[in-house]
C-alpha positions, 0 to 999 in steps of 0.5 A, a space after each residue: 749200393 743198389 736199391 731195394 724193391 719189395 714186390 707185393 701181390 698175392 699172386 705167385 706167378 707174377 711175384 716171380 716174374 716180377 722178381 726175376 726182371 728186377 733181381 738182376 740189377 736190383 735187390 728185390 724182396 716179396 710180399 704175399 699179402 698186404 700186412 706182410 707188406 706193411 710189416 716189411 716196409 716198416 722193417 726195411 724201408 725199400 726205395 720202391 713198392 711194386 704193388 698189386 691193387 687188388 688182393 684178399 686181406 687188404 687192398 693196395 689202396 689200403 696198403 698204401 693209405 696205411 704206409 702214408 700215415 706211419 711214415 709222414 716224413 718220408 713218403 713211400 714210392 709205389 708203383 701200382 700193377 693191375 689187369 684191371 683195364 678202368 681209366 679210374 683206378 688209374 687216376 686214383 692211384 695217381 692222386 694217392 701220390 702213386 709214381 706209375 701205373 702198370 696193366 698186368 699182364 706186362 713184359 719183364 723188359 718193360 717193367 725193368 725200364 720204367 723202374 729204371 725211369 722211376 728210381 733214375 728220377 727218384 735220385 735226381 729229385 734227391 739231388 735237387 732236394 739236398 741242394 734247395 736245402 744247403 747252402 752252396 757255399 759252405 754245405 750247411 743248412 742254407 737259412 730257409 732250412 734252418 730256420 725251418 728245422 729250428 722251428 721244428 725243433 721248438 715247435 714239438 718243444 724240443 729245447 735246446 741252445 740257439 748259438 749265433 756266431 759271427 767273425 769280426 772284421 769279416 768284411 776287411 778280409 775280402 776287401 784286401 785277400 779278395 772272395 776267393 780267400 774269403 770263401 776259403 774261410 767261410 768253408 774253415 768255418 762251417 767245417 769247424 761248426 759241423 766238427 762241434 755238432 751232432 746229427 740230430 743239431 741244426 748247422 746253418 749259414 744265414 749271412 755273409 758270415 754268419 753261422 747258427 748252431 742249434 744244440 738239440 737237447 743241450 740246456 746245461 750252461 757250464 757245457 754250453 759255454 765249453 762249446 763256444 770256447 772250443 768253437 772260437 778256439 777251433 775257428 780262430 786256429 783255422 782262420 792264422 792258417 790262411 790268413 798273414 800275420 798282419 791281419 791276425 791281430 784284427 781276428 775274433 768270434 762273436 758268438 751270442 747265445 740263448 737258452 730255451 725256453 728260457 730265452 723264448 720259445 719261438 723262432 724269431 725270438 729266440 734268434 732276436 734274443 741271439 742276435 742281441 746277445 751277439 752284439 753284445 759279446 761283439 761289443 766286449 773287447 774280450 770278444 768272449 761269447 755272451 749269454 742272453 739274460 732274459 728280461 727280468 734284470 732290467 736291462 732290455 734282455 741284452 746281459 752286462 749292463 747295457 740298458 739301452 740301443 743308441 743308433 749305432 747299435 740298433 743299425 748292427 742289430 737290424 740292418 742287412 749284413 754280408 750285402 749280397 750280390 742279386 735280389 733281395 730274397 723276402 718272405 711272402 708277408 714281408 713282400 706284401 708290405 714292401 710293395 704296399 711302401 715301394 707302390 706309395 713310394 712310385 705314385 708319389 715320384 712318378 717312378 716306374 716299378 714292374 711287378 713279375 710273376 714267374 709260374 713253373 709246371 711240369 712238361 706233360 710228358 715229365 708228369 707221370 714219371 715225376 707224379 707229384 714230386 716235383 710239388 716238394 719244392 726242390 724246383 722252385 728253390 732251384 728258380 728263386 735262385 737263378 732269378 735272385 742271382 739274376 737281379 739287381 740288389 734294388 730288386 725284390 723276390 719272394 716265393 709263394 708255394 711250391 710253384 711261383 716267384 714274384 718280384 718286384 723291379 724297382 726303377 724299371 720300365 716294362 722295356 727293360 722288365 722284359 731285359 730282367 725277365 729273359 736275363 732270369 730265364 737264361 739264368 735258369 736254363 744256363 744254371 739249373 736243371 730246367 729241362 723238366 719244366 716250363 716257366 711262363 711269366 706275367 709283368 704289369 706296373 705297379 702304377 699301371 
């Protein structure tokens, strides 16, 4: 499917120039005025504006300004054309968020080979955005996007069904099938998952071999508790068809469920009050699914009588499950307090541990054709995976904004912190799509 530019200026000639270089590799639609403008975006939604700054009834910086406000989750791609010649309107375009600049009057082969640039960059950033947000593995939400659709959803008070789901035994499939069998299950899994949900539900793998569904809008019990039948039922189905009959007898779903608001109107707790109630069905030698009963029955919000943790259970509960291999990937508070410990810890023993800190730019030639895209995020996701990847398990990673990762290399002597640093560096160029930016790094010890 080709894509769409709207041509807007009120002068015709140039409208028909402008039309005539697009047309013939894109659809192209025009616009006299800037309201005529707004109205036809609103409508069609093209993939690029090519826009004049200055026309009679509203201005292209009014026109865009205009375009930002009504449409904040997706932000409009424009490029402006003026025969104006001033260096500032230039750089007012570009801090409106603008992706190019073109002097009017301007060659028609010209104007096609900067949109080619353009929309050629505009598909790649979307290629990039989709994979910082799925998971590689299974093709749902990976658990950064999931937990942060989810706290959208409960943030606007669009409530819903927060189910957590997890295959018991898991961890003996890999040991005697091997990952390959393995990963083969957790895509089974994650295809079932997304043949129980809609568009507007949240699907997300946030472990080794564990799911979340998040059911937009649906409250009701009776149809909750459907869904979870047809889940287990589908998933257990999926996993006899690769699995030996020697291993079947081992299989089941856990699934733990919590209503909100209910059961908590937040992200953390609702997922706590999931995860409890998972544990809780794990628990049961029906391996059925378990709802989360609130607090007011006296027994620590778990449901059918628990009335306290032993050890065992609180090790299930909060202990880190599907051991991945590479860095252990925190939040930017939650690195803060591990390295206040991890410091007392090396001033105490005498140990070494490299704090890094890894900065991605753009290279100035890629600037202008990126405008401020690349600020998405897209990139540095990109990054904290190679550098996750790149470390061992005993390491530390947390990103910070949409342009630096630090970590911390625990047992490392600045010697062997450059070996980490360029193994992330080879990492990052041999994987991902890093021929657009630079990365510079900073190391220092922790007790230096």
């Amino acid at each position: 499917m080709s894509k769409q530019i709207m041509i807007v200026d009120d002068d015709d000639i140039v409208r028909r120039i402008s039309n005539n270089a697009l047309s013939t590799k894109y659809e192209t639609i025009t616009a006299s005025s800037g309201r005529e403008a707004v109205r036809l975006y609103d409508e069609l939604k093209p993939d690029l504006v090519l826009m004049d700054i200055n026309m009679p009834d509203m201005s292209g910086y009014e026109v865009f300004d205009e375009l930002l406000a009504a449409n904040s989750s997706v932000r409009p791609t424009v490029m402006f054309m003026t025969s104006e010649d001033d260096v500032q309107n230039e750089i007012r375009c570009f801090d409106m968020g603008a992706v190019d600049y073109i002097h009017k009057p301007f060659h028609p082969d010209v104007l096609l080979r900067r949109v080619d640039v353009i929309l050629s960059n505009l598909e790649r950033y979307e290629v990039l955005e989709k994979g910082a947000e799925c998971d590689n593995l299974t093709g749902v939400y990976n658990r950064g996007t999931t937990e942060k659709k989810i706290r959208k959803h409960l943030n606007e008070k669009e409530f819903g069904t927060f189910l957590m789901i997890d295959i018991d035994n898991f961890k003996s499939i890999n040991d005697s099938m091997g990952h390959t069998t393995g990963d083969q299950i957790l895509k089974l899994i994650a295809g079932v998952l997304k043949s129980v949900s809609r568009s507007t539900d949240v699907v997300g793998r946030v472990g080794g071999d564990e799911f979340v569904i998040y059911y937009n809008s649906l409250i009701d019990r009776e149809k909750v508790a459907a869904k979870c039948e047809i889940i287990q039922e589908r998933i257990l189905t999926s996993l006899k068809s690769v699995l030996p009959s020697v291993m079947q007898c081992n299989l089941g779903v856990s699934i733990g469920v919590c209503i909100t608001p209910e059961g908590g109107e937040d992200y953390d707790t609702v997922f706590q009050n999931a995860d409890r109630a998972m544990y809780n069905a794990k628990n049961d030698s029906t391996r059925k699914f378990t709802f989360y009963e609130g607090e007011s029955d006296g027994n620590n919000g778990i449901g059918h009588g628990i009335s306290y943790i032993d050890i065992p259970m609180t090790m299930k509960i909060i202990g880190e499950r599907g051991h991945d291999a590479g860095a252990y990937s925190v939040t930017y508070n939650d690195f803060c307090n591990i390295f206040r410990f991890i410091q007392r810890h090396a001033e105490r023993n005498d140990d070494k541990v490299q704090l890094v800190m890894f900065t991605l730019k753009p290279k100035k030639d890629k600037i202008s054709s990126f405008g401020k895209k690349y600020n998405s995020g897209a990139v540095i996701t990109e990054f904290s995976k190679a550098a996750e990847k790149a470390l061992r398990r005993s390491d530390v990673a947390a990103r910070i904004g949409d342009s630096q990762v630090m970590m911390l290399l625990t047992g490392t002597d600045s010697q062997n912190g450059m070996i980490a640093i360029n193994r992330i560096i080879s990492k990052w160029n041999l994987e991902y799509h890093s021929g657009d930016f630079d990365a510079s790094y900073e190391m220092q010890d922790v007790c230096g």
